[in-house]
N, C-alpha and C positions, 0 to 999 in steps of 0.2 A: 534032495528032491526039490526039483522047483516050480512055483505056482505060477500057473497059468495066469492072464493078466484077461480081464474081462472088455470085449472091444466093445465103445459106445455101439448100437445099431446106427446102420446106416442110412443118412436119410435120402429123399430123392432129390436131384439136382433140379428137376423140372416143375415141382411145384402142385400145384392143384390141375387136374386135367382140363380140359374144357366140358362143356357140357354138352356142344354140339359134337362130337370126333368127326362127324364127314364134314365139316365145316374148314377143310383144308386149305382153301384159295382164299381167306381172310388174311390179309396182312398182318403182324405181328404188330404188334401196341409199339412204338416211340418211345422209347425209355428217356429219362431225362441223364443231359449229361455232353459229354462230349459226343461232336459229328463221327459219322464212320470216314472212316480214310477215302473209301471213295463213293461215292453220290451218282448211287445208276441214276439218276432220274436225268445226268449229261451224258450216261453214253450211248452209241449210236448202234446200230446192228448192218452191216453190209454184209450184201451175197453177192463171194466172189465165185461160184459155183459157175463151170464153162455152162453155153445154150446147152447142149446135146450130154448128155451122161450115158453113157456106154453100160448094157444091160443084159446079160446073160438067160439065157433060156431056163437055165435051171434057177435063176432067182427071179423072172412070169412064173414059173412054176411054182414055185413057195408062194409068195402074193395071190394067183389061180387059189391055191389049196383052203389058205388061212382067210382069204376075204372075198372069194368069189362071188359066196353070197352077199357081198354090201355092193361091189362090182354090180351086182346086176340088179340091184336096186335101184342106185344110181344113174348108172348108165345105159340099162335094158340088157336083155340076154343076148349070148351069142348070136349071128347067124350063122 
C-alpha cells in the first residue's frame, strides 16, 4: 500500500486584494526592474475605418431595442 504524499496548500499568485475592487482604471504600480519590451506610451492609434460603414436593418433594429432609450435621451424622440 502506498501513502499518499501531503500537497503544501496553495497559495495565491495575486497577493493581497485591494481595498478599493471598483477602483479598476488605476494603473498598476511600476515594478522595479527591467523595461517591458514595448513602451505604449510610443504607440499611435490610426482609423483606417472607410467614411460610410454599410448597416443592416436588422442590426437599427438591435441598437432600436438595446438603447433606444439613451437614443432618445440624447437625441430627442422619434418623429
Amino acid at each position: 500500500m502506498s501513502h499518499s504524499r501531503r500537497r503544501p496548500p496553495r497559495r495565491s499568485r495575486f497577493g493581497i486584494p485591494p481595498d478599493d475592487l471598483w477602483d479598476y482604471a488605476a494603473l498598476p504600480k511600476r515594478r522595479a526592474g527591467r523595461p517591458p519590451k514595448h513602451d505604449l506610451s510610443d504607440w499611435t492609434v490610426t482609423d483606417d475605418w472607410p467614411e460610410r460603414i454599410p448597416v443592416t436593418d436588422a442590426e437599427v433594429d438591435v441598437f432600436e431595442a438595446w438603447f433606444g432609450d439613451l437614443f432618445d435621451e440624447l437625441f430627442g424622440p422619434c418623429r
